[in-house]
GUBATOR-326959 format. One record per residue (C-alpha): x, y, z; residue number from 1; residue in one letter. Coordinates in pm, 1 decimal. Example, Ala and Ser with C-alpha at 12.3 -4.5 7.8 and 13.67 -1.06 7.14 Angstrom:
1230.0,-450.0,780.0,1,a
1367.0,-106.0,714.0,2,s
***
This chain:
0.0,0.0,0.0,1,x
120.2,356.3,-75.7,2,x
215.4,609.3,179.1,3,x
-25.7,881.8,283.2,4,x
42.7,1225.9,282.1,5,x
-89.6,1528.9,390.6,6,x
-66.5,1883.4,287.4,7,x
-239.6,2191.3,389.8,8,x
-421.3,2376.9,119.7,9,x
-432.3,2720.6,12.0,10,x
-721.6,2928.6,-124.4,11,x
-602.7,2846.5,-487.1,12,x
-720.7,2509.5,-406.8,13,x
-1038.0,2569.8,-311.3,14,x
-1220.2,2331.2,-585.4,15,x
-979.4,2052.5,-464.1,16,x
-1128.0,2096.8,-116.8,17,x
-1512.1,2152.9,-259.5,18,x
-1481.7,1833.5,-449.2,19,x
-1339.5,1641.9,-162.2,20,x
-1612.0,1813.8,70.5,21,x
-1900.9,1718.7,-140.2,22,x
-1773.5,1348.6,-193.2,23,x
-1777.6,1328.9,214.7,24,x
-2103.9,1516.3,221.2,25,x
-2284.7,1236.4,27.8,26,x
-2094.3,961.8,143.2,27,x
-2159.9,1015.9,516.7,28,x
-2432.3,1296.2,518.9,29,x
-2525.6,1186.2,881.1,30,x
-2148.9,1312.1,1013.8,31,x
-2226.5,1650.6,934.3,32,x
-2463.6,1974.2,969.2,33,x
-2477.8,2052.5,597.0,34,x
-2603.9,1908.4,300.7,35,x
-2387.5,1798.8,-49.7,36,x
-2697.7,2019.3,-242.0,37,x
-2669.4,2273.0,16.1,38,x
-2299.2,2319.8,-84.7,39,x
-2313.6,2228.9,-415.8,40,x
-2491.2,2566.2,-457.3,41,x
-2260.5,2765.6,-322.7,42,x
-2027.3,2954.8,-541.9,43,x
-1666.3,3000.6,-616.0,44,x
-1624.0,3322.4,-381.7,45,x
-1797.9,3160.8,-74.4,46,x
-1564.3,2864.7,-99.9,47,x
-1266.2,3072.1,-163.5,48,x
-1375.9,3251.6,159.0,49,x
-1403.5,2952.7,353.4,50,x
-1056.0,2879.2,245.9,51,x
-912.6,3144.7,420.9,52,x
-1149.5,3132.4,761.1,53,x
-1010.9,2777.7,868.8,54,x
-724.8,2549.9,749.9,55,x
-792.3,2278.7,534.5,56,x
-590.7,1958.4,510.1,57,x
-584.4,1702.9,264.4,58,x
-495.5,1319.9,299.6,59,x
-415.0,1188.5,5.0,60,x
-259.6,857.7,-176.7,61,x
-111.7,822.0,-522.2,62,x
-213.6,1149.1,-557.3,63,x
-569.4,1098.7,-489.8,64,x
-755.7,1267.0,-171.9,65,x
-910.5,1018.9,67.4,66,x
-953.3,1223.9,355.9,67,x
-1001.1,1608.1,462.8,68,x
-981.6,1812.5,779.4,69,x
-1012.9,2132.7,912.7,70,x
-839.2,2346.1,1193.4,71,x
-987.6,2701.0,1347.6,72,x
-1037.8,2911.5,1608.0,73,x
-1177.0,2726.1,1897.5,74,x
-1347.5,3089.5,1948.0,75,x
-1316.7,3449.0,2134.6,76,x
-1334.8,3260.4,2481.6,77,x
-1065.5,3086.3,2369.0,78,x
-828.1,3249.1,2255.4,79,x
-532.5,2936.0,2257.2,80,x
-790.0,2698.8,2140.2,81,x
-752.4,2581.1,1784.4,82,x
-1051.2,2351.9,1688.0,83,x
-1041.4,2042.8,1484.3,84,x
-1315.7,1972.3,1257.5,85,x
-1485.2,1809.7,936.8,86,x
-1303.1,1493.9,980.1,87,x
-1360.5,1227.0,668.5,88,x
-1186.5,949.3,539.1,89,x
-1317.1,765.8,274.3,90,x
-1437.8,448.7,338.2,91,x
-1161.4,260.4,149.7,92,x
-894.4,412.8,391.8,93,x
-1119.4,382.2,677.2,94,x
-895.8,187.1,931.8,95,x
-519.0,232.6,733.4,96,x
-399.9,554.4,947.7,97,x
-567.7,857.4,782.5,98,x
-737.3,1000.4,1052.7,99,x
-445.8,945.7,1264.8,100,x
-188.1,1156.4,1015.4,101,x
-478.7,1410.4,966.7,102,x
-526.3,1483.8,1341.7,103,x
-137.4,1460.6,1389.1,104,x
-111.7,1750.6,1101.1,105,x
-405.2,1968.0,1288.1,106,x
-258.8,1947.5,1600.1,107,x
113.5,2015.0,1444.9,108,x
-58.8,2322.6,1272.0,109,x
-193.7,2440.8,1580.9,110,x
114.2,2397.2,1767.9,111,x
297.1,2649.5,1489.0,112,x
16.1,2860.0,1508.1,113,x
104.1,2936.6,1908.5,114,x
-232.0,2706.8,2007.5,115,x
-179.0,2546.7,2340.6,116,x
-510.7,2298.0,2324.6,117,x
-717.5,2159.1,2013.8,118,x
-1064.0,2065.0,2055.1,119,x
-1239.0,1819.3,1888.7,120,x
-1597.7,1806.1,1938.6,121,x
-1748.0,1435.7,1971.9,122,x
-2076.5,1290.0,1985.5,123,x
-2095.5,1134.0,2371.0,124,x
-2281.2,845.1,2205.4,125,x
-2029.0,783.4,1964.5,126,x
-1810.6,478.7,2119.9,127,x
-1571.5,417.3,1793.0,128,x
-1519.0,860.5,1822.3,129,x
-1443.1,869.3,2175.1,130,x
-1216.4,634.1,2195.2,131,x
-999.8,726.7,1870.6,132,x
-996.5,1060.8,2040.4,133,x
-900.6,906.2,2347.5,134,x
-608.7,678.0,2210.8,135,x
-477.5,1002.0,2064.7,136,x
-463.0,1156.2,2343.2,137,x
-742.4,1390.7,2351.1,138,x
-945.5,1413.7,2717.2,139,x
-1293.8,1455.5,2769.7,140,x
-1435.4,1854.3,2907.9,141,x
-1712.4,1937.5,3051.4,142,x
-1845.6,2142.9,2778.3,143,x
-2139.6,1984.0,2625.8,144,x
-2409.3,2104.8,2318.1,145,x
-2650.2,2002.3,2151.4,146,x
-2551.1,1770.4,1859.5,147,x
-2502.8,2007.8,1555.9,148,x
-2540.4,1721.1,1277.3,149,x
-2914.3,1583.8,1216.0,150,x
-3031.5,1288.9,1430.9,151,x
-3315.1,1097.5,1554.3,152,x
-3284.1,1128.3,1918.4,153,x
-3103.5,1382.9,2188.8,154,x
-2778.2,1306.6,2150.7,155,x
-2528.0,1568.6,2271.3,156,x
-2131.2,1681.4,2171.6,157,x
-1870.7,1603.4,2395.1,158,x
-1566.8,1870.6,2369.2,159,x
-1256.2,1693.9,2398.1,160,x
-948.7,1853.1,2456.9,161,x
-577.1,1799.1,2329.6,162,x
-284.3,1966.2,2478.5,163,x
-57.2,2063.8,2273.2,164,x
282.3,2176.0,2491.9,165,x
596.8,2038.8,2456.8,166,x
604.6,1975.7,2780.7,167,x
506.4,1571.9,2877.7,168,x
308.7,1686.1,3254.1,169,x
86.1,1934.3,3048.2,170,x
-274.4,1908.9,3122.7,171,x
-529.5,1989.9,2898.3,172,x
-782.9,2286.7,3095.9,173,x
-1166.9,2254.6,2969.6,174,x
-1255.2,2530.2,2798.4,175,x
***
């Protein structure tokens, strides 16, 4: 099997990331808040925009994507937060290490970027989630909210929290 790499991209590759984004939008559409025809619509200066709000990283092999994240600002309470988010690997590569070298490159970002903590937001029901977060490091918060993607029943978001100092003892804080 091919190695995986991943590389951050810029706003110049915005249709790269709108083509991977729609692929996990219809593959998965219950792992996130929007719609594949919601986005679909949208046009070449809101995507650009997006771009440049968030990073964007790309897992691909042979050249071909098979996974995409995103890294931002946890928020203006937060001001050391980054937050992880939009995590998909495509269901061939499901299993081979993507999501591992994706979160390793977000929290590397937001290391670089002076972040002391990245935040991934789980769903509390989600066993397989919490404990990839978990192996990776990443501790459960208090902060909870109501799940943001579309679901049948009351299921809530877990924040988990990664910190990201060099030094071993560091603890992550809830946020």
């Amino acid at each position: 099997m091919s190695e995986i790499s991943v590389r951050p991209l810029g706003e110049e590759d915005w249709q790269q990331y709108r083509d991977t984004r729609l692929t996990a939008l219809r593959e998965s559409p219950e792992a996130f808040a929007a719609t594949a025809d919601e986005e679909e619509a949208l046009d070449e200066d809101f995507w650009r925009l997006r771009m440049k709000r968030s990073a964007r990283l790309i897992a691909e092999r042979d050249g071909s994507p098979i996974g995409i994240v995103s890294v931002g600002r946890a928020g203006e309470d937060h001001p050391r937060t980054a937050e992880l988010f939009g995590l998909w690997v495509s269901p061939e590569a499901r299993g081979s290490g993507v999501a591992t070298e994706l979160v390793r490159a977000g929290a590397n970002l937001a290391r670089e970027q002076g972040q002391t903590q990245l935040a991934y937001w789980v769903g509390s029901d989600n066993g397989r989630a919490v404990a990839f977060a978990s192996g990776f490091g990443f501790r459960p918060t208090a902060e909870r909210r109501p799940m943001r993607v579309k679901s049948d029943d009351d299921e809530d978001e877990v924040a988990m929290v990664l910190a990201l100092g060099g030094d071993r003892g560091s603890v992550a804080r809830d946020f």
